[in-house]
LOSEFI-291199 format. One record per residue (C-alpha): x, y, z. Coordinates in steps of 0.2 Angstrom, whole numbers, plus 2048, in hexadecimal, padded with zeros to 3 digits. Example, Ala and Ser with C-alpha at 12.3 -4.5 7.8 and 13.67 -1.06 7.14 Angstrom:
2
83E7EA827;8447FB824;
This chain:
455
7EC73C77F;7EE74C773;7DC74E777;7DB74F788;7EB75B787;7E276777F;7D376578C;7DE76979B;7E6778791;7D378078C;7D077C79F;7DF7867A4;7D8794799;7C67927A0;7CE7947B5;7D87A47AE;7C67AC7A6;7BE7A87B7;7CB7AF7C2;7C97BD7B8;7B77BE7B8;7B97BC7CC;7C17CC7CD;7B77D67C1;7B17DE7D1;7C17E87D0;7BA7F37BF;7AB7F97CA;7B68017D6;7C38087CB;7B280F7C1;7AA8147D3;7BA81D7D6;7BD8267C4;7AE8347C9;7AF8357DD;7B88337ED;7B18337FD;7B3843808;7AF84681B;7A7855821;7B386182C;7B185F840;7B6867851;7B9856857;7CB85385B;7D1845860;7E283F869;7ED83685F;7FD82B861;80A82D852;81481D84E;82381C842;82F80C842;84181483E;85280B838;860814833;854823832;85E833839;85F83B825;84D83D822;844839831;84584B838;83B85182B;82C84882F;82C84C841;82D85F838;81E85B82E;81485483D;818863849;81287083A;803866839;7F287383C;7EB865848;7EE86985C;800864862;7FA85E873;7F185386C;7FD849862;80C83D86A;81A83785D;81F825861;82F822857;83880E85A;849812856;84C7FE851;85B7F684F;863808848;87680A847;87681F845;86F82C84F;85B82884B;85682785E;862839861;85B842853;849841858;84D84386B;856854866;84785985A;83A855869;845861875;84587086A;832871863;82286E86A;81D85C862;81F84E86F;82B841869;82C830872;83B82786D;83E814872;84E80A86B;8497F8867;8587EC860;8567D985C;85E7D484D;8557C784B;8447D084B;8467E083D;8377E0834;82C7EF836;81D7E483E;8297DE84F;82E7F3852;81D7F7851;8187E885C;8257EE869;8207FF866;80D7FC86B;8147F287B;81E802882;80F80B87C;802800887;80E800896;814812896;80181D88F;7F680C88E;7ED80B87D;7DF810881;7EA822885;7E7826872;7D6829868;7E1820859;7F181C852;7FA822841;807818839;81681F82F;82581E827;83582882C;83682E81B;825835819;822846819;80E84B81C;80585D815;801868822;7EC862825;7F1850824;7E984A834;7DB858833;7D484E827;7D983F82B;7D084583C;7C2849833;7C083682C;7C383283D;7B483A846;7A8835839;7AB822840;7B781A836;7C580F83F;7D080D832;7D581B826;7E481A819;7E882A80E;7F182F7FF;80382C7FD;80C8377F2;81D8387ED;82D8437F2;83783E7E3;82D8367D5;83483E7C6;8498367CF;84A82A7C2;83E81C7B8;83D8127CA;83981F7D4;82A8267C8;8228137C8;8238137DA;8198217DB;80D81C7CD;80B80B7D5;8068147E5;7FB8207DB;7F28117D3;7EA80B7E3;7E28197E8;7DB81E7D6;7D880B7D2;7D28057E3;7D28107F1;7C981D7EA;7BB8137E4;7B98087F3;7B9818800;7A881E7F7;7A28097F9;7A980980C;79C816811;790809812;79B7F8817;79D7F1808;7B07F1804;7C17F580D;7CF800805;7DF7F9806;7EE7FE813;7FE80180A;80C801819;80A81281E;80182281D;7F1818827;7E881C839;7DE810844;7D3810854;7DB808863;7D07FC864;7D97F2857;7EA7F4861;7E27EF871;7EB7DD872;7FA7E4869;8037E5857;8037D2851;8097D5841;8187CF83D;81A7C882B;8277D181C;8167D9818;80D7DE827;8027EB81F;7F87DD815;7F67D1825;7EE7E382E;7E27E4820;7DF7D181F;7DA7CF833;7D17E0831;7C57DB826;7C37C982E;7BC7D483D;7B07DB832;7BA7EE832;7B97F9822;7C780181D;7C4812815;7D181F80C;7D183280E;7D98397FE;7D884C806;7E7848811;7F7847808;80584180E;81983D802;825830803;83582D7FD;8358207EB;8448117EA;84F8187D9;85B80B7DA;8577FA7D0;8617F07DD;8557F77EB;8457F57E2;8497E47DE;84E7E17F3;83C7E97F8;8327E17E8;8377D17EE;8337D37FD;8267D67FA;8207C87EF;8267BE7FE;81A7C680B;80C7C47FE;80F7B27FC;8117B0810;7FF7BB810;7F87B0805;7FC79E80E;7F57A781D;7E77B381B;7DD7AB80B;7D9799814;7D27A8824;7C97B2815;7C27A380D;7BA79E81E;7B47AD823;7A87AF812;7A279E816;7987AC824;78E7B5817;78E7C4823;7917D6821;7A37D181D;7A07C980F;7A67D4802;7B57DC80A;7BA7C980C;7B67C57FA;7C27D47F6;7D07D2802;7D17C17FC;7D67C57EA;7E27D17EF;7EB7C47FC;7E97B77EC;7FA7B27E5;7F47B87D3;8067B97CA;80B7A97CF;7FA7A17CB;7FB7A97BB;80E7A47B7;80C7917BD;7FA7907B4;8047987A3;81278E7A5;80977E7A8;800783797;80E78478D;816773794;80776D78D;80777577D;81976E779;81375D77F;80575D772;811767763;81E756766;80E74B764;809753755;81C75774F;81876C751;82276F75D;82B77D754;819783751;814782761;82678A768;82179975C;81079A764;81779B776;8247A8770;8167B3769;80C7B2778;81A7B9783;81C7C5777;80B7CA777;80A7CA78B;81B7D778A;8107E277E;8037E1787;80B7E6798;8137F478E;8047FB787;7F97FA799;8078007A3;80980F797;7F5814797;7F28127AA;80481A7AE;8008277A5;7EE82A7A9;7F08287BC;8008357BA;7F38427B0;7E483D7BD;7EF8437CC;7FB8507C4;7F785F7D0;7FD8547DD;80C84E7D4;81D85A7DC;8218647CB;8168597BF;81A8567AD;81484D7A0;82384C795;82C8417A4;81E8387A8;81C835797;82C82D797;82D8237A6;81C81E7A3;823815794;82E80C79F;8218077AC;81C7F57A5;82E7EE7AE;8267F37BE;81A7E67BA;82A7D97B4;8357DD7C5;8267D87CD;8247C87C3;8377C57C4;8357C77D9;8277BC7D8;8327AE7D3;8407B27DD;8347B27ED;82C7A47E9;83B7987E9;8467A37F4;84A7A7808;8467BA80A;84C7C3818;8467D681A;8537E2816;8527F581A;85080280D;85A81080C;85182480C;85C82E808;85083F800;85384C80C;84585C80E;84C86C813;842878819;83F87F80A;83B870801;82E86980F;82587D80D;8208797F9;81C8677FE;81086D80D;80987B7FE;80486C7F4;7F68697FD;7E68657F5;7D98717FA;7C986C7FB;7BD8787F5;7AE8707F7;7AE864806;79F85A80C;79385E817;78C853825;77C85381D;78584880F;79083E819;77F83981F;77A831810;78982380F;78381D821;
């Protein structure tokens, strides 16, 4: 019996080193993405565009984004603001009607409120059906999606324009942050948001050029053609960003990244809050995962063109942490068994105990390095950088990894209901100027002649 124990644990071992080696594919992007991103080539193309942002309980900060959209250097009239004003209890819906009076941006303002509906995914899907009965979709080139709280640099949807006309359907960006340097939370907020583009996004964009691979969409700060609105939003789930990106790339659609345009949200600083959106989170993961991987897994039973963006959106709709914790777990239970077999079960206790000491470390030591490095790689884009408070926080950034773990669990054996998050950061004037100054400028942007060259 011992020895068939230690047979399943070395097998346990063996399907952890083969998940991993399933994923390697992740280094070569990251590595793809460490020298280059890809960059489109300026055009007079301009395209009409419908601007969609889902608003509770908005009416402190969402003014400022309607601000930073009417300062954009992209044509007015050919931008409409759709903002659902869903289930609010303030003055969301009056503050952008009053904006929309007084300046030149058109604003569209619809009330939505069903309590039992309050998840971003049922505004937007109302949203699209005032949209295709009052302008029909076909009215709008594409569609950008935003958060209330975002606030975007002033040559935003130039270049996102610019990604646009060189034949991309879906185009995500680079989300930066209004507070990162708050507090501890709010700085690995914005680090963990960094980390996609440098880790994946960036690497991927240069890959998407030629089909292979889809960047992800992270809730916001993303534009789309109509064409995949043209039956409607249909995505509904705690997480609907993931189940856009999942039923994008089952249509064979590559999702590409524009790290030109700039646009800042506002970070959670409060533990209780990050706790309420990380296990939400964890909850929509697990939901995307019972539903999108059994449709991924079919699909690259095709071998088509999809094949790789399939291969790739499956890993990041796998349920790794709770794979990782049940095979772990299950490992140890084993251990013990075979330590009261051979009477070393205090052995074996201290074994286990050095192990999750050793995983602690070693979250510590990787959430240090990559913090830091990502904080470094992007610190002309960091409001105010300093190394000395990222340095710090960055010491700090391994529990972003444990709240995850911990919401895992929870979400795993728990009901989770969405629940707002409260924005609360406020841009004067003043404020939204230096931000808008920020801008990256791009001294050396491609030409056609090279954009050529990914087709």
């Amino acid at each position: 019996m011992e020895a068939a124990l230690n047979i399943a644990i070395k097998v346990l071992s063996i399907i952890g080193t083969v998940l991993l080696v399933l994923q390697f594919h992740r280094v070569i992007i990251f590595l793809a993405g460490f020298f280059k991103t890809r960059k489109y080539p300026k055009t007079d193309k301009r395209f009409k565009y419908g601007i969609c942002i889902a608003a509770r309980n908005e009416e402190k900060v969402i003014e400022n984004l309607l601000q930073s959209i009417a300062k954009q250097d992209y044509p007015l009239d050919m931008l409409t603001v759709f903002v659902i004003a869903h289930n609010c209890t303030d003055n969301t819906a009056e503050v952008c009607r009053q904006f929309s009076r007084y300046n030149d941006l058109n604003v569209v303002v619809y009330e939505y409120n069903n309590k039992d509906e309050r998840t971003k995914g049922y505004a937007l899907k109302y949203l699209f059906e005032k949209i295709k009965e009052d302008y029909t979709i076909e009215g709008f080139d594409g569609y950008f999606v935003f958060d209330a709280d975002n606030v975007l640099n002033t040559d935003y949807i130039t270049r996102m324009n610019e990604a646009f006309a060189s034949g991309n359907k879906i185009i995500t960006s680079f989300r930066n942050s209004k507070n990162i340097y708050q507090n501890w939370i709010s700085f690995q907020y914005a680090i963990h948001w960094m980390r996609t583009c440098l880790a994946e996004n960036r690497g991927k964009s240069i890959l998407t050029a030629g089909g292979g691979l889809s960047c992800r969409v992270q809730g916001t700060g993303f534009l789309f053609a109509n064409e995949l609105v043209k039956d409607g939003w249909k995505y509904l789930t705690l997480t609907e960003d993931r189940a856009f990106c999942s039923d994008a790339t089952i249509k064979n659609y590559n999702i590409t990244y524009c790290e030109q345009a700039v646009f800042y949200d506002e970070q959670p600083y409060q533990l209780k809050v990050a706790f309420r959106q990380r296990i939400r989170w964890a909850k929509g993961h697990l939901l995307s995962s019972v539903e999108n991987c059994p449709k991924l897994l079919k699909n690259l039973t095709k071998f088509d063109s999809s094949f790789v963006k399939s291969y790739d959106c499956f890993w990041l709709n796998f349920p790794r942490p709770i794979e990782s914790a049940a095979r772990k777990l299950l490992s140890w239970i084993l251990r013990i068994i075979v330590g009261i077999i051979g009477f070393q079960v205090w052995g074996v206790l201290g074994a286990i105990g050095l192990s999750i000491l050793y995983d602690i470390l070693k979250k510590f030591a990787i959430g240090l390095v990559y913090s830091m490095y990502v904080s470094i790689f992007y610190r002309k884009r960091i409001l105010n950088y300093s190394f000395f408070k990222s340095l710090k926080y960055s010491l700090l950034f391994f529990l972003f990894d444990v709240i995850g773990d911990i919401s895992n669990y929870i979400a795993l054996f728990t009901k989770v209901e969405w629940k707002p998050i409260p924005h609360n950061v406020n841009l004067n004037e003043q404020e939204l100027k230096e931000l808008e100054s920020k801008a990256l400028v791009d001294d050396d942007p491609v030409t056609p002649e090279e954009e050529n060259k990914h087709a």
